[in-house]
CHARMM-style PDB file with segment names, atoms N, HN, CA, C and O in Angstrom:
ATOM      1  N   UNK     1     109.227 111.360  88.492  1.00  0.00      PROA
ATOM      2  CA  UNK     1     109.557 110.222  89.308  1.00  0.00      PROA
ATOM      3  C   UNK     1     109.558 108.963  88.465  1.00  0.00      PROA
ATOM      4  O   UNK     1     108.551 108.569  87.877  1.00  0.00      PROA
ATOM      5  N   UNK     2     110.914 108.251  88.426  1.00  0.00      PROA
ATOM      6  HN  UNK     2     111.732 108.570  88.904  1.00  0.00      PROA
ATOM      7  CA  UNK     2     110.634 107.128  88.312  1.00  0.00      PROA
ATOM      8  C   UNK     2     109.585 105.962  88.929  1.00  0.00      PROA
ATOM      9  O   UNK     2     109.347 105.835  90.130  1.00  0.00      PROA
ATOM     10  N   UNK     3     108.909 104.996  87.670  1.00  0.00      PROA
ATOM     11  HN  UNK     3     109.102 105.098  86.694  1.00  0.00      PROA
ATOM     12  CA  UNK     3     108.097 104.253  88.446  1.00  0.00      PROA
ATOM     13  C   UNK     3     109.246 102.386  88.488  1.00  0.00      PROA
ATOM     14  O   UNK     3     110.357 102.354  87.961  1.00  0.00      PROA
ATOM     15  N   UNK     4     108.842 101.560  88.948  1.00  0.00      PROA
ATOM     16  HN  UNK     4     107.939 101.586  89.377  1.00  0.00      PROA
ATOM     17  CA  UNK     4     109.350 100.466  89.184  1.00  0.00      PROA
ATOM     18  C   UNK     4     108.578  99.251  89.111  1.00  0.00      PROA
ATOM     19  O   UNK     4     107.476  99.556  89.565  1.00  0.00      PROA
ATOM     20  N   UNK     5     108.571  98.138  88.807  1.00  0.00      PROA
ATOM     21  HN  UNK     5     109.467  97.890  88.438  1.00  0.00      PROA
ATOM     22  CA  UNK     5     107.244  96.891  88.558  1.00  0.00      PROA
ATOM     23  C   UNK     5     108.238  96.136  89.688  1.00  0.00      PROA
ATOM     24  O   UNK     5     109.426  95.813  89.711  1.00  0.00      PROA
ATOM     25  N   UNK     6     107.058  96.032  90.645  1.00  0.00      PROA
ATOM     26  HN  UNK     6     106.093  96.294  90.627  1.00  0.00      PROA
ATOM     27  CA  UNK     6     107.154  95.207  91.509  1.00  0.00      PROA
ATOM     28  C   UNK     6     106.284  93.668  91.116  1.00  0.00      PROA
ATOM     29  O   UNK     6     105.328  93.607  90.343  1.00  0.00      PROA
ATOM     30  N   UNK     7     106.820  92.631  91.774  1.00  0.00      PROA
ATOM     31  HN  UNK     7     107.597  92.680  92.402  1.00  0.00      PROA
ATOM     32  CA  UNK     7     106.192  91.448  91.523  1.00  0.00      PROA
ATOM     33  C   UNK     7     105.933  91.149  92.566  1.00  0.00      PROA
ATOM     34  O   UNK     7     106.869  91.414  93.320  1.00  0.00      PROA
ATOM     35  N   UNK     8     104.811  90.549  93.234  1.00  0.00      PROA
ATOM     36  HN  UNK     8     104.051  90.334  92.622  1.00  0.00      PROA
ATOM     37  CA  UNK     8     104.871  89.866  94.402  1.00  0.00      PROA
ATOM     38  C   UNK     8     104.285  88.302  94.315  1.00  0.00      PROA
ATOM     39  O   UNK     8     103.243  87.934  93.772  1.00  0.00      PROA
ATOM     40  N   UNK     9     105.021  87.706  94.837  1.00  0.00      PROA
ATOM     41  HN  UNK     9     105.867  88.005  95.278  1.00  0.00      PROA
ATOM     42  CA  UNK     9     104.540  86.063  94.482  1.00  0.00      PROA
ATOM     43  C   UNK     9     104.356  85.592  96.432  1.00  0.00      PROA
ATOM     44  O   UNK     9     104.882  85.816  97.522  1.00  0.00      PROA
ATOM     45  N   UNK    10     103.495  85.008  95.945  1.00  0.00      PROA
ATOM     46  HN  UNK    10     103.068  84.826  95.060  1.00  0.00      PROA
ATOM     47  CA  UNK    10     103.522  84.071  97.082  1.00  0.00      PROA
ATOM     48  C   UNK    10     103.347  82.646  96.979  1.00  0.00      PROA
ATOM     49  O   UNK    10     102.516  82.190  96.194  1.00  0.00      PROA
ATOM     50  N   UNK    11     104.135  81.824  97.784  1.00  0.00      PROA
ATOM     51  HN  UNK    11     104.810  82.195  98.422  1.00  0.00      PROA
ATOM     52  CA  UNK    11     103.604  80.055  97.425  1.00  0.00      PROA
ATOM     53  C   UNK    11     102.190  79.491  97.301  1.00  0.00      PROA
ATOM     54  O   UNK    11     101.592  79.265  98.354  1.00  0.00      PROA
ATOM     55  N   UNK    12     101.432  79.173  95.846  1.00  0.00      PROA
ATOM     56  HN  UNK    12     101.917  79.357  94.991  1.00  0.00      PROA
ATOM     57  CA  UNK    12     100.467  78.716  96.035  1.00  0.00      PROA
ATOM     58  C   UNK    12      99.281  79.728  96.054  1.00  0.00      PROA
ATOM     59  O   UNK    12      98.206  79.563  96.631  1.00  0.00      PROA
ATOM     60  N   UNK    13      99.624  80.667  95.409  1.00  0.00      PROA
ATOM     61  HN  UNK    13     100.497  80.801  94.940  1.00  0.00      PROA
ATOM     62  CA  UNK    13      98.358  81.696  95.478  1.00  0.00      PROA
ATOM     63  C   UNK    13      99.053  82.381  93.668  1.00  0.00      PROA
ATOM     64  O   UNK    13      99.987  81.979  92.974  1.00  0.00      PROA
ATOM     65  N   UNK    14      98.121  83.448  93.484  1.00  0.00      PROA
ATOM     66  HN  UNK    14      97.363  83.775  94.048  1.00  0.00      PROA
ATOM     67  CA  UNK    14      98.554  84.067  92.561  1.00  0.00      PROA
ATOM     68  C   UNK    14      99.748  85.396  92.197  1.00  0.00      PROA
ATOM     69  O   UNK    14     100.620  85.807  92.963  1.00  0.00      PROA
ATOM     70  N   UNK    15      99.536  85.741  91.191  1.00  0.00      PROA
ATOM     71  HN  UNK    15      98.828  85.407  90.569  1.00  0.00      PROA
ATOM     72  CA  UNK    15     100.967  86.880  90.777  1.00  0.00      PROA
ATOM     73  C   UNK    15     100.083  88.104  90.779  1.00  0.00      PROA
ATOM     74  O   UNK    15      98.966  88.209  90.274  1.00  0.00      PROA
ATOM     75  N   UNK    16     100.860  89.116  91.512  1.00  0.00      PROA
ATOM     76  HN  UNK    16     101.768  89.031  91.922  1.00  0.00      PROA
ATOM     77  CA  UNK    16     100.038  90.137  91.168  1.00  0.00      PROA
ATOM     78  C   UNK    16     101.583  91.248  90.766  1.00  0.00      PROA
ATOM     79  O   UNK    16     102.500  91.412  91.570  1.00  0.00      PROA
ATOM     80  N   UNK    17     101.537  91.809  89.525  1.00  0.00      PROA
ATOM     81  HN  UNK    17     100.792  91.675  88.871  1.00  0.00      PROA
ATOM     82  CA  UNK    17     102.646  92.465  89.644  1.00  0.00      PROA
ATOM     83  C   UNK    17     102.031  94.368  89.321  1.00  0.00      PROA
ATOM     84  O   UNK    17     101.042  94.715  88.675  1.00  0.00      PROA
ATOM     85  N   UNK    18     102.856  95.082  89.905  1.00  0.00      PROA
ATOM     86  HN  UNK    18     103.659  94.800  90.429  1.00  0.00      PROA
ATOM     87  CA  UNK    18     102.267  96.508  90.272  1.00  0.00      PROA
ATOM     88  C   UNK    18     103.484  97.576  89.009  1.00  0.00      PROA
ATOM     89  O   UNK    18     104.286  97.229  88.142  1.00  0.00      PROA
ATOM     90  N   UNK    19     103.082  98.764  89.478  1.00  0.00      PROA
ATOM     91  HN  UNK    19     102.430  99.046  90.182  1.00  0.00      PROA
ATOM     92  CA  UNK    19     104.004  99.426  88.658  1.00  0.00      PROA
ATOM     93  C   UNK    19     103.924 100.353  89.792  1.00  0.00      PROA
ATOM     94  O   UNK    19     102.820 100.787  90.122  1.00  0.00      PROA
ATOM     95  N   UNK    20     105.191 100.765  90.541  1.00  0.00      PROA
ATOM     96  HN  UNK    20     106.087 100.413  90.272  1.00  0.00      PROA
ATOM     97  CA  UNK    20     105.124 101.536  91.202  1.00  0.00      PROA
ATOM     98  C   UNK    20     105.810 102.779  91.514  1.00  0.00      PROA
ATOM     99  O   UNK    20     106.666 102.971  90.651  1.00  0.00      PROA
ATOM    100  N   UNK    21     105.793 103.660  92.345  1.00  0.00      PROA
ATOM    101  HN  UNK    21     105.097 103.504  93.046  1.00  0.00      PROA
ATOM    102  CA  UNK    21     106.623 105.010  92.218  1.00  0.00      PROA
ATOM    103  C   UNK    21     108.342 104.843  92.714  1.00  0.00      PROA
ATOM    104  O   UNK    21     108.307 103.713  93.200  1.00  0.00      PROA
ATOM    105  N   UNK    22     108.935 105.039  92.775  1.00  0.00      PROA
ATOM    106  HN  UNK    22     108.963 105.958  92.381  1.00  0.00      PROA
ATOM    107  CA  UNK    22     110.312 104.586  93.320  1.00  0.00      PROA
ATOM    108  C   UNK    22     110.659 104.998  94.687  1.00  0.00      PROA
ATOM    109  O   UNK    22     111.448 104.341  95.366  1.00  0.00      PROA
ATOM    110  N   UNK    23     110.037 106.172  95.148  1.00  0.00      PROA
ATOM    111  HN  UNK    23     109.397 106.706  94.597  1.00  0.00      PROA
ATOM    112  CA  UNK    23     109.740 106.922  96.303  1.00  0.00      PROA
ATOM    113  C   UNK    23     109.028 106.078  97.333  1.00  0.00      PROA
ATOM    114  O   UNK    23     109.269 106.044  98.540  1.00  0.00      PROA
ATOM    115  N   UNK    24     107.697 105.095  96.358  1.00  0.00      PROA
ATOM    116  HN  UNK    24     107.501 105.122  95.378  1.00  0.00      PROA
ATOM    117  CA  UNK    24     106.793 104.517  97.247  1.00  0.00      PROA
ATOM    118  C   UNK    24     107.797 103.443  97.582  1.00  0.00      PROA
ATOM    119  O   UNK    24     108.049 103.054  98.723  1.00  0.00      PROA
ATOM    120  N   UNK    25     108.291 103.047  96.569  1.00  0.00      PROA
ATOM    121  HN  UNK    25     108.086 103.363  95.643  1.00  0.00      PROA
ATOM    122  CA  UNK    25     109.065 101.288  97.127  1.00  0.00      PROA
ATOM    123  C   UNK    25     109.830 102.039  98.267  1.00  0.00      PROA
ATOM    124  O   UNK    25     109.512 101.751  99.421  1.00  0.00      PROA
ATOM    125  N   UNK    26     110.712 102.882  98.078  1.00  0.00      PROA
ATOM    126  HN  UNK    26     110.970 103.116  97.140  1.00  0.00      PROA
ATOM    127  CA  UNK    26     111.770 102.990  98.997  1.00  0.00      PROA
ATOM    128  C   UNK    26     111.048 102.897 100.415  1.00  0.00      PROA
ATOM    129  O   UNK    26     111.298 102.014 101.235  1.00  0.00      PROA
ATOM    130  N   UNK    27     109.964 104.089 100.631  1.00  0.00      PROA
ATOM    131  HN  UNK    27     109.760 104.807  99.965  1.00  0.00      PROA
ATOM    132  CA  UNK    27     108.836 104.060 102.080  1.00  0.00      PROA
ATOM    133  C   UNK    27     108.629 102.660 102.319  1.00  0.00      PROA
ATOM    134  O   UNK    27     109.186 102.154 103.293  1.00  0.00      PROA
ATOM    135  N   UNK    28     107.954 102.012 101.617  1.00  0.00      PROA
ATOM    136  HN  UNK    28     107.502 102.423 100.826  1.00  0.00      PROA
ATOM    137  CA  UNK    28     107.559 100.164 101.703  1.00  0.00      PROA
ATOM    138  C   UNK    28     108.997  99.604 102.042  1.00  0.00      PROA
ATOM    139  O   UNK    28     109.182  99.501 103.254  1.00  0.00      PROA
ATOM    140  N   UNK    29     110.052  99.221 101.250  1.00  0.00      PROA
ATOM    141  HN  UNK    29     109.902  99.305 100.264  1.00  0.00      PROA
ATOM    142  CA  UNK    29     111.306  98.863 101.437  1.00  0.00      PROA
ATOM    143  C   UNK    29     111.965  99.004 103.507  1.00  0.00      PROA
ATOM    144  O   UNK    29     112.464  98.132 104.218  1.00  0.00      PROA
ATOM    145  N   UNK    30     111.600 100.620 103.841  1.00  0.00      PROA
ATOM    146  HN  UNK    30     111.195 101.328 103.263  1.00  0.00      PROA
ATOM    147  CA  UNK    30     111.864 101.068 105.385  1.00  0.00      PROA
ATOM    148  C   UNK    30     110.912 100.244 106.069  1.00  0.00      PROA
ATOM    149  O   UNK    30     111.365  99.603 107.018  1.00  0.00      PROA
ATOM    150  N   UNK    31     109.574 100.103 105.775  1.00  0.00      PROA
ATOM    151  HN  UNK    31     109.206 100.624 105.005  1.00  0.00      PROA
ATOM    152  CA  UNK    31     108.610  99.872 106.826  1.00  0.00      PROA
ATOM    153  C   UNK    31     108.702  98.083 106.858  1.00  0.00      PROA
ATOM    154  O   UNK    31     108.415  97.373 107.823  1.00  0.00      PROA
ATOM    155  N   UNK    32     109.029  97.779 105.951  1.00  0.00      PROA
ATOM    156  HN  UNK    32     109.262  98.355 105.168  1.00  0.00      PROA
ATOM    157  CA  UNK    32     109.153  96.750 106.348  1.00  0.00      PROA
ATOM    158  C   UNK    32     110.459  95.947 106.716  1.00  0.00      PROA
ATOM    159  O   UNK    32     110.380  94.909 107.373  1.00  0.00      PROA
ATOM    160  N   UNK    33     111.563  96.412 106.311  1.00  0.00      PROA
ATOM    161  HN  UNK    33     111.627  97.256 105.777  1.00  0.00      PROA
ATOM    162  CA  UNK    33     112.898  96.498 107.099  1.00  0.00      PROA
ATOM    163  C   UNK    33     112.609  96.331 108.735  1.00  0.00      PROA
ATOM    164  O   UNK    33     112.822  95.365 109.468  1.00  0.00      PROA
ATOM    165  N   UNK    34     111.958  97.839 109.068  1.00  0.00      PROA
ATOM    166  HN  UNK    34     111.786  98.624 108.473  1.00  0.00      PROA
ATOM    167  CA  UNK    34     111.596  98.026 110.551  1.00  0.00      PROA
ATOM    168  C   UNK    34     111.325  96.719 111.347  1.00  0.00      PROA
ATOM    169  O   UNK    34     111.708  96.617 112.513  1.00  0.00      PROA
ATOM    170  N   UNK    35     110.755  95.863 110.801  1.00  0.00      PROA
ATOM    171  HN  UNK    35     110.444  95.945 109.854  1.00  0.00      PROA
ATOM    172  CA  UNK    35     109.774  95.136 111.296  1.00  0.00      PROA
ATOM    173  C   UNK    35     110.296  94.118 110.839  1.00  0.00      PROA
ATOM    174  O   UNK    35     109.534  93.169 111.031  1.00  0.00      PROA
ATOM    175  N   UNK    36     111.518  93.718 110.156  1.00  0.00      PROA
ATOM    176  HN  UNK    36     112.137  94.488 110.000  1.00  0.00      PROA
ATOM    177  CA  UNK    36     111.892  92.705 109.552  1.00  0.00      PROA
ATOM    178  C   UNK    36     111.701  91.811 108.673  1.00  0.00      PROA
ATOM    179  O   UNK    36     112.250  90.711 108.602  1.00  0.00      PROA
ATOM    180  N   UNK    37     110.991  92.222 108.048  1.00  0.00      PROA
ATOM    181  HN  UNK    37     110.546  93.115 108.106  1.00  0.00      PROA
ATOM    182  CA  UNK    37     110.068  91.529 106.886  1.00  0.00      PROA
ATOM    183  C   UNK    37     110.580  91.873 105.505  1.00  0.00      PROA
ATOM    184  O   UNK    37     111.387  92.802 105.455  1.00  0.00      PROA
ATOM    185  N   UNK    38     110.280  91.341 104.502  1.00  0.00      PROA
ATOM    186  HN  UNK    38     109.625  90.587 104.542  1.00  0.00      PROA
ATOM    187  CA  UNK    38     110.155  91.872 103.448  1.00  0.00      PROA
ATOM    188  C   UNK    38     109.140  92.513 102.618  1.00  0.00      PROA
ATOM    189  O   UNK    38     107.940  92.451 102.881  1.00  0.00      PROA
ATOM    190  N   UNK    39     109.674  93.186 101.522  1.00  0.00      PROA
ATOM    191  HN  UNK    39     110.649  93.236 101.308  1.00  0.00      PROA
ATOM    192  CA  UNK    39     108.113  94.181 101.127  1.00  0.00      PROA
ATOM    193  C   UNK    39     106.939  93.462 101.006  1.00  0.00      PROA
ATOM    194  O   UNK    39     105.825  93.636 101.501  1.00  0.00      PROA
ATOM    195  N   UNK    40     107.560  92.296  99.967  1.00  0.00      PROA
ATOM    196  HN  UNK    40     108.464  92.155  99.564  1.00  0.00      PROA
ATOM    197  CA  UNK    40     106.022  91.304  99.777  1.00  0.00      PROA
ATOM    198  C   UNK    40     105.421  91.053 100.992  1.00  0.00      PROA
ATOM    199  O   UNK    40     104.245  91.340 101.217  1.00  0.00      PROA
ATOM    200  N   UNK    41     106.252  90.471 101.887  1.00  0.00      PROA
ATOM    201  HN  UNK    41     107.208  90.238 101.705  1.00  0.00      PROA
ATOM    202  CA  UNK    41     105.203  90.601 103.164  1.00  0.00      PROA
ATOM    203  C   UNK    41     104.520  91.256 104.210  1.00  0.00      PROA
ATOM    204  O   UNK    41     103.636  90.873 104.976  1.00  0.00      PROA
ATOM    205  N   UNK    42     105.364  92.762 104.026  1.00  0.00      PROA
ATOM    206  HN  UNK    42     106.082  93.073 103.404  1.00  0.00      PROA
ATOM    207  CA  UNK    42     104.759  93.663 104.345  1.00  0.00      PROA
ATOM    208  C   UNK    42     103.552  94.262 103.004  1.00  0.00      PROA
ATOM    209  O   UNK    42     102.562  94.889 103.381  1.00  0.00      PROA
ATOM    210  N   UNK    43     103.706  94.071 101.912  1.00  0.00      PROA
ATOM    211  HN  UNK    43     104.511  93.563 101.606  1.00  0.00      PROA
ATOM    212  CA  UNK    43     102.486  94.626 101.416  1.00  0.00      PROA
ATOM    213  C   UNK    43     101.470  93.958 101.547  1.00  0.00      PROA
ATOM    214  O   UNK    43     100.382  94.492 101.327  1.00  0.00      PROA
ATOM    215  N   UNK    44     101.581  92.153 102.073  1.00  0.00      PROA
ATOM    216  HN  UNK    44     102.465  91.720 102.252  1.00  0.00      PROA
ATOM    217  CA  UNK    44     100.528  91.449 101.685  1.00  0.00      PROA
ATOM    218  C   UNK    44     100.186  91.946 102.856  1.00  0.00      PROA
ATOM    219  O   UNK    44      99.521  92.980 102.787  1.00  0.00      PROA
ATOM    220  N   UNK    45     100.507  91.407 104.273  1.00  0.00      PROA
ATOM    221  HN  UNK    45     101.047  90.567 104.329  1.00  0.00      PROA
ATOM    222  CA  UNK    45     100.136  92.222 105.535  1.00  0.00      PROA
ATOM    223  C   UNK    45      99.793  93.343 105.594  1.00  0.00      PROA
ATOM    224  O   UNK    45      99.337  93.483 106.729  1.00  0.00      PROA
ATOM    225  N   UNK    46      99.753  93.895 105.274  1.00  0.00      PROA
ATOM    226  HN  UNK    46     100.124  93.781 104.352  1.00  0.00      PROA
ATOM    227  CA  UNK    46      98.706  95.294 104.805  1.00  0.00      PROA
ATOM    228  C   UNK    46      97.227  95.365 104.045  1.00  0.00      PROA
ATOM    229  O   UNK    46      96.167  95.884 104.395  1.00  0.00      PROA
ATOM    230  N   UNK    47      97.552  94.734 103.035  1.00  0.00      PROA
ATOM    231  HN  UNK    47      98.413  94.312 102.751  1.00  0.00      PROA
ATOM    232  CA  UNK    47      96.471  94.563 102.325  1.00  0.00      PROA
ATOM    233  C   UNK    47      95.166  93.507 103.152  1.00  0.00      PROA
ATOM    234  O   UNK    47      93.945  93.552 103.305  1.00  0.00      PROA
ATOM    235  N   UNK    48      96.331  92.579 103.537  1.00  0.00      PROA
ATOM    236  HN  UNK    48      97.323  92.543 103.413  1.00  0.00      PROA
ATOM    237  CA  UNK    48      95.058  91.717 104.555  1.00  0.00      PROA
ATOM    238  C   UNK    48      94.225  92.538 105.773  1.00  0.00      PROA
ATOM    239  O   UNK    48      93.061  92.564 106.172  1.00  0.00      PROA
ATOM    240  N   UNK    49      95.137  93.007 106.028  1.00  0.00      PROA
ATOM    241  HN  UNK    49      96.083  92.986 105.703  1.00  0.00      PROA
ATOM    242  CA  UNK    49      94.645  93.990 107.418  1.00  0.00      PROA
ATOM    243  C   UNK    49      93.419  94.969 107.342  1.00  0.00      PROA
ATOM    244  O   UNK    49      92.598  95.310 108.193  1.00  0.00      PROA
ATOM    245  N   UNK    50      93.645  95.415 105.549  1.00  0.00      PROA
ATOM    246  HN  UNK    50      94.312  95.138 104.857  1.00  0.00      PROA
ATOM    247  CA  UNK    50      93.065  96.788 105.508  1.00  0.00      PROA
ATOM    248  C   UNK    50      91.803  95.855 105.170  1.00  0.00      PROA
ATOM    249  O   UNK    50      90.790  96.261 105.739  1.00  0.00      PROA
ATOM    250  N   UNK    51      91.547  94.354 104.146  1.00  0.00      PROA
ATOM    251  HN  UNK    51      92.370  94.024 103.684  1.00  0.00      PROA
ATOM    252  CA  UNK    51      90.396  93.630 103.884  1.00  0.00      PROA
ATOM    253  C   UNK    51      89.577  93.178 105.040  1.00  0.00      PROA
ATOM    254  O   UNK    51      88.349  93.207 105.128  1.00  0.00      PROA
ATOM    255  N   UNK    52      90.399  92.775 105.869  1.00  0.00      PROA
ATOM    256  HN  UNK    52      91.396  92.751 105.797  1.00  0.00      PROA
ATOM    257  CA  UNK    52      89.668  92.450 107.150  1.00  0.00      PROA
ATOM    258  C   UNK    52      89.249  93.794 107.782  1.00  0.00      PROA
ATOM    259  O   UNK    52      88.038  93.834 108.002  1.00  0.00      PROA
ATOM    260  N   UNK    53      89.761  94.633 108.046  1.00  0.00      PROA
ATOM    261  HN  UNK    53      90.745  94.601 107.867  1.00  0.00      PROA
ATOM    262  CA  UNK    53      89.464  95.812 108.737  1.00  0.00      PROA
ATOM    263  C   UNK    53      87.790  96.429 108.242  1.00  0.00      PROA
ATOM    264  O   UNK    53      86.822  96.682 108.960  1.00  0.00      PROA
ATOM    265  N   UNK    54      87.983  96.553 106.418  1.00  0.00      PROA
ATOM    266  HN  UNK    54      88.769  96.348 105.835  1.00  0.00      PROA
ATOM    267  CA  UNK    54      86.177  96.622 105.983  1.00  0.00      PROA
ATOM    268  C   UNK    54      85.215  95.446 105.847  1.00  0.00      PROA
ATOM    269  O   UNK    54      84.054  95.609 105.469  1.00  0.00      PROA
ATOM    270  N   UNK    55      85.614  94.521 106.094  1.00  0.00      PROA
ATOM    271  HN  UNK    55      86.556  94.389 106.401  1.00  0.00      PROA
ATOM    272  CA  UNK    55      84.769  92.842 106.306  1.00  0.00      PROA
ATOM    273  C   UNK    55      84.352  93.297 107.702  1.00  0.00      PROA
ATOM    274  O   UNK    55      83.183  93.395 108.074  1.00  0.00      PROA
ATOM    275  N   UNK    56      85.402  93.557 108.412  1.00  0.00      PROA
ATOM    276  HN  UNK    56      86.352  93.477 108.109  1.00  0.00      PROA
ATOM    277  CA  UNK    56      84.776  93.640 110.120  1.00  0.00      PROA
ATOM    278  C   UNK    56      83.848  95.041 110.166  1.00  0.00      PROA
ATOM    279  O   UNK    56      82.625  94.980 110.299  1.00  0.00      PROA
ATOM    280  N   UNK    57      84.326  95.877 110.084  1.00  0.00      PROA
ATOM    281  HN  UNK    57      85.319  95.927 109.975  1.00  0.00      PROA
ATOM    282  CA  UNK    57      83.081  97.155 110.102  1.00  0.00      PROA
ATOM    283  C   UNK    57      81.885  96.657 108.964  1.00  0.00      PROA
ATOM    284  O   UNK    57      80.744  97.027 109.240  1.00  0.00      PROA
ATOM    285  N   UNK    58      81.986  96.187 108.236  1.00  0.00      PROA
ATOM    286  HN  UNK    58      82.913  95.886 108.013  1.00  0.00      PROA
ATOM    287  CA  UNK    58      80.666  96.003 107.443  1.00  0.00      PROA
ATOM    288  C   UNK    58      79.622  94.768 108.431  1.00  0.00      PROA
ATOM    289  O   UNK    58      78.407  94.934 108.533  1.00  0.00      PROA
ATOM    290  N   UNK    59      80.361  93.560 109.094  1.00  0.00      PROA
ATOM    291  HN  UNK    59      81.348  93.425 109.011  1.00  0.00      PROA
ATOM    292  CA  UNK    59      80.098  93.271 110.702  1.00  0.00      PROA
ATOM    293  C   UNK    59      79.034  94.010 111.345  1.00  0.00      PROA
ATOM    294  O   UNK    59      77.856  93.885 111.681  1.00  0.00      PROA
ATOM    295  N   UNK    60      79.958  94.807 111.359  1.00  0.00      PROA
ATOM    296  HN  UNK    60      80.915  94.908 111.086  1.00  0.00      PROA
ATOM    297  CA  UNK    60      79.716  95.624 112.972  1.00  0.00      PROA
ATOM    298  C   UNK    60      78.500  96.403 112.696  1.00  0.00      PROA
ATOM    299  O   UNK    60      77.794  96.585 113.688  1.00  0.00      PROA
ATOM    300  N   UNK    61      78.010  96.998 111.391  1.00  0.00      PROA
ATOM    301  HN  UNK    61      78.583  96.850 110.586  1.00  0.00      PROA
ATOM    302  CA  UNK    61      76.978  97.764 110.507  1.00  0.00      PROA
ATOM    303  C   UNK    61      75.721  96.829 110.610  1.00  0.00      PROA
ATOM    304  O   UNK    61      74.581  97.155 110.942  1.00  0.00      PROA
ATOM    305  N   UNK    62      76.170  95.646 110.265  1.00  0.00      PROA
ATOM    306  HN  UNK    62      77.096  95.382 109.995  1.00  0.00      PROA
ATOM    307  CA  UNK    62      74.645  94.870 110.022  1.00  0.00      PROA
ATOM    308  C   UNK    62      74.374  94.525 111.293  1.00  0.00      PROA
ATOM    309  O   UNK    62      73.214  94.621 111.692  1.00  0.00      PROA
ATOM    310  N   UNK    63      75.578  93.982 112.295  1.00  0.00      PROA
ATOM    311  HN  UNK    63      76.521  93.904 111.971  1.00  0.00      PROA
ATOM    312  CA  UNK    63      74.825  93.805 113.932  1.00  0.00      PROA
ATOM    313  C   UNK    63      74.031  95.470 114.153  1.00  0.00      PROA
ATOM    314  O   UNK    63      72.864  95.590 113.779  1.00  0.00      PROA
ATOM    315  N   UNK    64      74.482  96.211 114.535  1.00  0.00      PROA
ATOM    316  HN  UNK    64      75.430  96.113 114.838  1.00  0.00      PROA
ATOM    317  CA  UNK    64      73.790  97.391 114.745  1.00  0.00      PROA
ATOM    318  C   UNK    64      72.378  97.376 113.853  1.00  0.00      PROA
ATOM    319  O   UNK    64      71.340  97.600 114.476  1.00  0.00      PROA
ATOM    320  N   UNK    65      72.309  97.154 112.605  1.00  0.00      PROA
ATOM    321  HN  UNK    65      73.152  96.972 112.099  1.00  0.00      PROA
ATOM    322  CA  UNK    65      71.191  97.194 111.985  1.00  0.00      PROA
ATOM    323  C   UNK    65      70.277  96.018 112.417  1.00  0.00      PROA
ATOM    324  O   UNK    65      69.107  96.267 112.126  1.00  0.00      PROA
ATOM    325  N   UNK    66      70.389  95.184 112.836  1.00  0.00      PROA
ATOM    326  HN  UNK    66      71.339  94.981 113.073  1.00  0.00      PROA
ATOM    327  CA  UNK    66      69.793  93.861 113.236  1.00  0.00      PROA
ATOM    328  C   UNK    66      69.231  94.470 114.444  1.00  0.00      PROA
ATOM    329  O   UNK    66      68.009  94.599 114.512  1.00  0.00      PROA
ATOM    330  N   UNK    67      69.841  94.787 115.224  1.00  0.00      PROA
ATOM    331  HN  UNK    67      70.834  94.683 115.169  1.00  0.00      PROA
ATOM    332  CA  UNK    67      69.853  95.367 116.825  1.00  0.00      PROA
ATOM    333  C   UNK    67      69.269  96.913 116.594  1.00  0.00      PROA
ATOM    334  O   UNK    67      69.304  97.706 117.535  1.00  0.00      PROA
ATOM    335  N   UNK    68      68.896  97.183 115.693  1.00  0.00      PROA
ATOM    336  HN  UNK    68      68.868  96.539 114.929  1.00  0.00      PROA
ATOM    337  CA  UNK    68      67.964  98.866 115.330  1.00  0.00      PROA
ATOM    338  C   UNK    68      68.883  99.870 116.273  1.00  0.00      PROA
ATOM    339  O   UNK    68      68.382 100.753 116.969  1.00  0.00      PROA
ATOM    340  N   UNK    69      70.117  99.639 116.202  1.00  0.00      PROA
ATOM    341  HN  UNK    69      70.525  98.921 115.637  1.00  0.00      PROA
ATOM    342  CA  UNK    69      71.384 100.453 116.822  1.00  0.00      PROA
ATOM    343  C   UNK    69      71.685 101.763 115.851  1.00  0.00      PROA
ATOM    344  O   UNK    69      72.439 102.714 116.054  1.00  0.00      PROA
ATOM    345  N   UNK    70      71.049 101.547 115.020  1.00  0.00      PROA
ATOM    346  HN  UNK    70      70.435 100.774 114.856  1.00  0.00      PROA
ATOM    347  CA  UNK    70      71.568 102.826 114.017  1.00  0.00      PROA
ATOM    348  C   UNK    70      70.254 103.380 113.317  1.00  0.00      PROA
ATOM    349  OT1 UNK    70      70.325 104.320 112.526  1.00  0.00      PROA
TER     350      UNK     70
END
């Protein structure tokens, strides 16, 4: 498989550039089509989602531990 270097920029933040599978862009490329977006913003939207998603369960761990829930 070919791989591919993606760049993703955003205004005012930093560069993060990837090396990726060509298979994966194309999947990324659909999903965010779907939804109308572009990849960068579908990858950043992802990535935010998945950071918040373990910020919030790590949350949800220490209330329970506070609360002797676990």
């Amino acid at each position: 498989m070919r791989s591919r270097e993606v760049t993703l920029v955003d205004m005012g933040t930093s560069v993060l550039s990837l090396r990726i599978d060509g298979e994966l862009l194309e999947r990324l490329r659909d999903h965010a089509a779907k939804r109308g977006m572009s990849v960068q913003d579908y990858v950043i939207r992802t990535l935010i989602r998945d950071d918040f998603d373990e910020r919030f369960q790590a949350a949800v761990e220490e209330t329970e531990k506070f609360h002797g829930l676990t």
